[in-house]
C-alpha positions in Angstrom: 14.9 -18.7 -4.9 12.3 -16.7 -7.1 8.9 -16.6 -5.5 6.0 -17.3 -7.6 1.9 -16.3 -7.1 0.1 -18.9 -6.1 -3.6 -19.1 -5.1 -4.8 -20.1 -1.5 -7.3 -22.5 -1.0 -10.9 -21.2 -1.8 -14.3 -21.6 -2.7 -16.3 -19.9 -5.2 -19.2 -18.4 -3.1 -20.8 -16.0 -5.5 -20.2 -15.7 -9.8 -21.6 -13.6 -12.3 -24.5 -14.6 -13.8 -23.1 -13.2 -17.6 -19.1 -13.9 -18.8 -16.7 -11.0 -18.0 -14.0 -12.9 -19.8 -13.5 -9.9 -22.5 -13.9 -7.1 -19.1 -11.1 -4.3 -19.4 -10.2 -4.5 -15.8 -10.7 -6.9 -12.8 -11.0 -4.5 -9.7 -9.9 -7.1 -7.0 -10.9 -6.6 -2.9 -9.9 -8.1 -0.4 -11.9 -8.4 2.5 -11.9 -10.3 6.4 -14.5 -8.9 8.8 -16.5 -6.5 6.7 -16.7 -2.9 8.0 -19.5 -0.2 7.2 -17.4 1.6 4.7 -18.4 -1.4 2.3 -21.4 0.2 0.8 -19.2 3.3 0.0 -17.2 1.2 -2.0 -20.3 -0.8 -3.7 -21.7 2.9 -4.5 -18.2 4.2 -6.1 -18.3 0.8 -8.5 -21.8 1.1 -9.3 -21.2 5.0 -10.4 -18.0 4.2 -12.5 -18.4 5.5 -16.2 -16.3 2.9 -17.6 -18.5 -0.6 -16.5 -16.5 -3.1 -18.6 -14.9 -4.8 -15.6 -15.2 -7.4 -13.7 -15.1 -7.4 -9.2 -13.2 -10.3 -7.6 -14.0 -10.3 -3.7 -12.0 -12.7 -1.4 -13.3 -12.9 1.8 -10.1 -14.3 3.7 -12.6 -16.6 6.3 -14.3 -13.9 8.2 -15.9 -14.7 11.3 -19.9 -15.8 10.3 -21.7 -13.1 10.4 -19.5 -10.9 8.8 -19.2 -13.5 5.9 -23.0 -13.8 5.8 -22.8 -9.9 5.7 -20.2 -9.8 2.7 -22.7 -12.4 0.6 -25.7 -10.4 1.4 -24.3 -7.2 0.0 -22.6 -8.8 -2.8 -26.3 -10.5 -3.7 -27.9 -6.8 -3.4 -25.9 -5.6 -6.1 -25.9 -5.6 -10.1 -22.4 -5.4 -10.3 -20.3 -8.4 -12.0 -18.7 -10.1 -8.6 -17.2 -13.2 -8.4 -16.6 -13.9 -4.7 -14.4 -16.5 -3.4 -13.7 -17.5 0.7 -10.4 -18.6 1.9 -10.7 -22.0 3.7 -7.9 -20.4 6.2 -7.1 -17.0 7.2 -4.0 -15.8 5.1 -4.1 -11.9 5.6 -4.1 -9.1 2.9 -1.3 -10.4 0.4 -2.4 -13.4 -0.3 -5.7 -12.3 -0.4 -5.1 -10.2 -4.1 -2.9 -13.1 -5.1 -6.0 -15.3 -5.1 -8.0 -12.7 -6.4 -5.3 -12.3 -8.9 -5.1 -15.9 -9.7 -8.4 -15.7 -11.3 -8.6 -12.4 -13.1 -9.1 -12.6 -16.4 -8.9 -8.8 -17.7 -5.5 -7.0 -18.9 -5.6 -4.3 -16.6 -6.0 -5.1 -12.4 -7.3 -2.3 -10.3 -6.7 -3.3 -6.4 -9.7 -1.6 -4.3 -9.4 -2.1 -0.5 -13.2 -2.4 0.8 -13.6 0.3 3.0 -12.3 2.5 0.3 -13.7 4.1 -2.8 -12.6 5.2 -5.6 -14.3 8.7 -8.2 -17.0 8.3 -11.0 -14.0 8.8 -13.6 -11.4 7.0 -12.1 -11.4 3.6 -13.9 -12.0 5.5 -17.0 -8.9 7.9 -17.2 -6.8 5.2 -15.8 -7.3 3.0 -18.2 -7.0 5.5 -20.9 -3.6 6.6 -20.0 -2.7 2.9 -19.4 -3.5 3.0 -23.2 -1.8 5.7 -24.6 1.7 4.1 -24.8 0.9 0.3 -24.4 4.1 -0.8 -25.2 5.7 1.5 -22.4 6.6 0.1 -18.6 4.5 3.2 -16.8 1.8 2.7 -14.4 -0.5 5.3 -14.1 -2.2 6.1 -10.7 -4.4 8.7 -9.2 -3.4 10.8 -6.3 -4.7 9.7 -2.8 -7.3 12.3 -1.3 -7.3 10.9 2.1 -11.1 11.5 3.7 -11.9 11.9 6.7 -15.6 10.4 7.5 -16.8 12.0 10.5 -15.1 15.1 10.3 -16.7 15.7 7.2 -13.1 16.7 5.5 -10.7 15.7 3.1 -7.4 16.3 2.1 -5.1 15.7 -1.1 -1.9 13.9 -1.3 0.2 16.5 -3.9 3.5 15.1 -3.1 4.1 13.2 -6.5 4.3 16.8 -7.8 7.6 16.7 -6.1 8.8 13.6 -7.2 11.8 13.3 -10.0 9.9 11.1 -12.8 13.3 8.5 -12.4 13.1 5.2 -10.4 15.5 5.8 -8.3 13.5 9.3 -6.9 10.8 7.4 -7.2 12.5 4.5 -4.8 14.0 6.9 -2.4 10.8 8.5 -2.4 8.7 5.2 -1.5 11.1 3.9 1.0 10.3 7.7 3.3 7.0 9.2 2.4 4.8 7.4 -0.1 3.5 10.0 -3.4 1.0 7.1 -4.1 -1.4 4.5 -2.5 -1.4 0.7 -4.3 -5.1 0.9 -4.9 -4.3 4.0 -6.5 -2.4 2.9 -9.7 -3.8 0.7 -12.6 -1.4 -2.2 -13.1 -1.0 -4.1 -16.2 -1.5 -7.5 -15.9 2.5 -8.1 -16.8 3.6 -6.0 -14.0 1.9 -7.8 -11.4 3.4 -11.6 -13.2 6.8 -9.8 -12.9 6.8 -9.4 -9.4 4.9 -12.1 -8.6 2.2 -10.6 -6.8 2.3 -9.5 -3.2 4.6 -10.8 -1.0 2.2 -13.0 1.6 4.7 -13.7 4.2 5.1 -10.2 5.2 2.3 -8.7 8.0 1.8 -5.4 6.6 3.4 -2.8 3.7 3.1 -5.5 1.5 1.6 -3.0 -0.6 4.7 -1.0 -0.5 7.0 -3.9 -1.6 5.0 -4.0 -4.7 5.6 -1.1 -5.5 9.1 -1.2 -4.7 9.6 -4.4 -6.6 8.0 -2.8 -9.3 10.6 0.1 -9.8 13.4 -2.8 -9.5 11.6 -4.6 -12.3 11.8 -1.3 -14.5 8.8 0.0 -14.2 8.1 3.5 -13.2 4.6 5.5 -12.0 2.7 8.2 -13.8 0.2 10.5 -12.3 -3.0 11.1 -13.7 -4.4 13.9 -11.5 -7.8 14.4 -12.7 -8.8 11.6 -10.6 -8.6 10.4 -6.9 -8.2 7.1 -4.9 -10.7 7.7 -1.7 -8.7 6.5 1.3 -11.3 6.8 4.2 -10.3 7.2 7.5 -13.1 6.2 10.2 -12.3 7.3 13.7 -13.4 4.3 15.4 -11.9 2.2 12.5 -8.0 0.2 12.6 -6.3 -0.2 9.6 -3.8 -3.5 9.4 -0.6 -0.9 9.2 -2.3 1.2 12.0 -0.7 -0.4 15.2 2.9 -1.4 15.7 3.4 -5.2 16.6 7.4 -6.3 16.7 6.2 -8.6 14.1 5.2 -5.2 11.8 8.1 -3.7 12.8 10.1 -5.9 11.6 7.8 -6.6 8.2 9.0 -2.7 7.4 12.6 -3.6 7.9 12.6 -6.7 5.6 11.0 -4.4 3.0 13.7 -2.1 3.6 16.3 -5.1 3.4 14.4 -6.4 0.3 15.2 -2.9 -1.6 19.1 -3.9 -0.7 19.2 -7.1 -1.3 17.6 -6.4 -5.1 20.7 -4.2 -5.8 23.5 -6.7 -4.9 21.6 -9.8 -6.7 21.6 -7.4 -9.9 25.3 -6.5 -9.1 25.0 -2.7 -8.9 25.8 -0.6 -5.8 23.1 1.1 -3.9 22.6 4.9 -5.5 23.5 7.2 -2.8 19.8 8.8 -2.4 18.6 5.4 -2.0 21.0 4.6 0.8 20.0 7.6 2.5 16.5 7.0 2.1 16.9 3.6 3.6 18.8 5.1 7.0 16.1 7.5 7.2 13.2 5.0 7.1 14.7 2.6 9.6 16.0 5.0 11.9 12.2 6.8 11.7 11.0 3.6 12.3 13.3 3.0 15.1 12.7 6.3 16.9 8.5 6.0 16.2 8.7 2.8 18.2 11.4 3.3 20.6 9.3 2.9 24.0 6.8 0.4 22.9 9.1 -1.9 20.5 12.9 -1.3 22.0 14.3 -4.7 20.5 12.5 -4.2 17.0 13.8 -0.7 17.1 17.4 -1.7 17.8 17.9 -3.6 15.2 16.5 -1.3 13.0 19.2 1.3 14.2 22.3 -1.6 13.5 20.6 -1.7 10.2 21.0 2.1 9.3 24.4 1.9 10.8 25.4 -1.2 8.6 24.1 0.9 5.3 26.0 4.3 6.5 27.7 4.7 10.0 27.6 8.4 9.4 23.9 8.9 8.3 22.2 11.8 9.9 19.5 11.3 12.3 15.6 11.7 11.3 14.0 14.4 13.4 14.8 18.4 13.5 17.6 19.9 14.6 16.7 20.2 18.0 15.5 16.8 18.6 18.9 15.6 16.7 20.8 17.4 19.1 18.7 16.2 22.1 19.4 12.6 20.6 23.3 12.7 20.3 23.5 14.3 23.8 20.8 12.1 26.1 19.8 9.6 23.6 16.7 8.6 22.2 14.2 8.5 25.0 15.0 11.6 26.6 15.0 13.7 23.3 10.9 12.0 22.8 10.7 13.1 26.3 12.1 16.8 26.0 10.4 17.3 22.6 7.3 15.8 23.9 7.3 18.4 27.0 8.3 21.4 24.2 4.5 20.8 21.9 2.8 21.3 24.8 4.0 24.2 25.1 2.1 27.0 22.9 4.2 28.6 20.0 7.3 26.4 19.9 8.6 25.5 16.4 10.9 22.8 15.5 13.4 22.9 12.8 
């Protein structure tokens, strides 16, 4: 059965005084229990060169005083913001499906509120969404990953590496993500042909988008004169940042989801994509091996179901480790080896 995007229950808290029916792009945030990074991401908006868009904020029922928070600094602003409350909590998905649900521009630009995007950002975006209208590309901006307290930053080149096909693209996402959601600029069709973010699933439901996407035919451009922000604060969780059995096992259904997609379409799984899947489920398997064991089983009968013969994530000497003693004493050996100065794993 096809899902389809609905709303959640809300209310419209905040709207802009003037119409943004005619904006370019509706930049939609979700937000529950707003963190300091916020006025970060107020500033990046307010500095944008391209201002012909229009900010959707769902606050998915924070606690009081963070929603009272999120209205203040929404009421402090110029900026065009239409914010709407979930009556109930419904997590992240749902969240930019309601925001969706009432964006009214072309182009949709998700921006995660402790987050920020460059002054230029909207602007080259949009352009290159323009240069070949008619074409199924999504441009995005490479993630420089920021590092508050530190005072560093560093850049996410790995798209440079990336075959521009779907399928290297695919294999690609399922391992090491080249690209961050908020990143890309979607077109308002790509979004209705995937119907939005998948609200059932804990976390990476930002990865099954894009995944989805790719099976729906389209396919990601870089534009790397401009950067997604993704700021990391040391005293700061993100959602994907702890491992629940009930995360675990939201990264093997998007796994699953990527398998199932090929046999409803009739066509057998391409052979980097298979081995992109075992490696992402047994990485999984072997990140949560102590904490998670069930999850992390069945993400192991998984890999074996796709490929009995797969090779093992890890380097050689952990591999080997592995096959001889098993999983828990080759974290154990290699855990004991990089505390020990100069040792190199290959």
């Amino acid at each position: 059965m096809k899902r389809t995007l609905e709303a959640a229950p809300f209310d419209t808290i905040l709207a802009p005084t003037a119409s943004t029916a005619s904006s370019a792009v509706s930049v939609i945030t979700p937000v529950y229990n707003l963190s300091r990074g916020f006025q970060d991401t107020v500033a990046s908006l307010e500095a944008q060169t391209l201002q012909d868009f229009e900010w959707i904020i769902v606050d998915d029922r924070s606690d009081p005083e963070h929603a009272a928070a999120l209205q203040t600094a929404c009421e402090t602003t110029a900026l065009p913001i239409t914010l709407l409350r979930h009556r109930e909590n419904h997590r992240q998905g749902q969240a930019r499906n309601t925001g969706f649900s009432v964006a009214r521009a072309g182009f949709i630009k998700f921006l995660d509120a402790d987050d920020a995007i460059d002054p230029e950002h909207l602007e080259h975006l949009l352009n290159a969404a323009h240069a070949d209208p008619a074409d199924k590309r999504i441009p995005f901006a490479p993630t420089k990953h920021v590092f508050v307290e530190r005072g560093i930053s560093t850049e996410n080149h790995s798209y440079r590496t990336v075959e521009p096909t779907r399928d290297a693209q695919l294999s690609r996402l399922l391992t090491a993500p080249f690209l961050h959601h908020c990143g890309a600029l979607f077109a308002r069709a790509a979004i209705e042909d995937a119907a939005g973010y998948d609200p059932t699933l804990a976390t990476d439901e930002d990865g099954d988008l894009l995944l989805r996407l790719l099976q729906a035919g389209w396919i990601y451009e870089p534009v790397p004169d401009v950067f997604y922000l993704y700021r990391h604060h040391s005293d700061l969780r993100r959602v994907s940042s702890d491992d629940t059995a009930e995360k675990i096992a939201a990264r093997r259904q998007v796994g699953t989801n990527v398998m199932d997609a090929f046999q409803l379409r009739r066509k057998a799984l391409p052979a980097e994509v298979r081995a992109a899947l075992c490696r992402r489920f047994d990485a999984l398997a072997v990140r949560n091996w102590n904490s998670q064991r069930a999850e992390a089983q069945k993400l192991l009968a998984t890999a074996r179901e796709i490929d009995p013969n797969y090779v093992w994530s890890g380097s050689r000497l952990e591999r080997t480790v592995r096959q001889i003693a098993g999983i828990g004493t080759a974290q154990a050996v290699i855990s004991r080896l990089r505390s020990i100065r100069g040792v190199r794993f290959h």
